[in-house]
C-alpha positions in Angstrom: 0.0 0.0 0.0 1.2 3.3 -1.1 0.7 6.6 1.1 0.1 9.4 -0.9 -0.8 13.4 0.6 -2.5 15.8 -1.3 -1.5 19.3 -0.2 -1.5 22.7 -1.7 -0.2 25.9 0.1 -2.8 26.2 2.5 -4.1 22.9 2.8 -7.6 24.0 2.2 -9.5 24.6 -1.0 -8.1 23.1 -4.1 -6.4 20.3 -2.5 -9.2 18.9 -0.4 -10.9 19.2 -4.3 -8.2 16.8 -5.5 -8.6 14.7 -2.2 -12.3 14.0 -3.2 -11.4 13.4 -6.9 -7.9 11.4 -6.0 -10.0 9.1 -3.7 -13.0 8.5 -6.4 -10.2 7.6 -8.7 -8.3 5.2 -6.2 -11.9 3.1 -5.4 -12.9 2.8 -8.5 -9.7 1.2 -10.4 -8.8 -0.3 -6.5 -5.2 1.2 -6.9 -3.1 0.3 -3.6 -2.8 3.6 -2.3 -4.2 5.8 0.8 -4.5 9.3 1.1 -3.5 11.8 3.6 -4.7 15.9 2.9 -2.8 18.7 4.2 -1.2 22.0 3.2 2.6 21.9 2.4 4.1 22.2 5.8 2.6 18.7 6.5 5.5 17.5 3.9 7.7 18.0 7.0 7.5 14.7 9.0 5.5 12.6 5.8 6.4 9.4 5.9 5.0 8.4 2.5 6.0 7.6 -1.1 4.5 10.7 -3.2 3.1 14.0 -2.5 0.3 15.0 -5.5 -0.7 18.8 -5.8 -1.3 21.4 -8.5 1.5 21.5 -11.2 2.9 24.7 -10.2 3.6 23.9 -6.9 4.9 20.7 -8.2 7.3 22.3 -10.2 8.5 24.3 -6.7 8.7 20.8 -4.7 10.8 19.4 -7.8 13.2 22.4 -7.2 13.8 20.9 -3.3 15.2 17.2 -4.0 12.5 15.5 -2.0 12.8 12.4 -1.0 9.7 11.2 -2.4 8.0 11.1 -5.7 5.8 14.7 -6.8 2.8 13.9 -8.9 1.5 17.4 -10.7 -2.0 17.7 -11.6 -3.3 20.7 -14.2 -6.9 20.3 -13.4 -8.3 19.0 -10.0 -11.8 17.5 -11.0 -10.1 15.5 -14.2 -10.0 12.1 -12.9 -8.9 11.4 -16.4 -5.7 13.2 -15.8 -5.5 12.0 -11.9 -5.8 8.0 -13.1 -3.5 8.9 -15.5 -1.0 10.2 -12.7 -1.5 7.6 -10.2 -0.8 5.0 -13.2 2.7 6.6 -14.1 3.3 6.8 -10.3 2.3 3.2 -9.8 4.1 1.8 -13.1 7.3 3.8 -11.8 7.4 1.6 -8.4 7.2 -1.6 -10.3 10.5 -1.4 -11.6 
């Protein structure tokens, strides 16, 4: 099982949007992962495998060397694009 937060700047808003959305995704294709929702200070402390938030601020995490995987999404209610994402980041931790 794969731990995955979503988290913006403030933790409210758009993330808990892409929460909803990322968790809809997760039960319908039964993808091994469980989500945590907070705003980026939660990062500190994380113990999981990928944070997923809204591609500009995933470009600013991919400036920091984290540890873990950064999933960027464009548009919070696609759960097109979020399956999409959650595939890649799956398929990339079979390998």
């Amino acid at each position: 099982m794969y731990k995955i937060l979503v988290a913006c700047r403030a933790g409210v808003g758009s993330s808990l949007m892409l929460k909803i959305k990322t968790q809809q995704v997760i039960k319908e294709n039964n993808f091994p992962i469980e989500v945590e929702h907070g705003s980026l200070d939660s990062l500190n402390g994380f113990d999981g495998d990928a944070v997923e938030t809204l591609i500009d601020v995933a470009e600013e995490l991919r400036g920091k060397n984290l540890k873990i995987d950064i999933i960027g999404i464009h548009n919070v209610v696609d759960r097109s694009e979020i399956k999409a994402a959650l595939e890649k980041f799956l398929a990339s931790r079979q390998k």
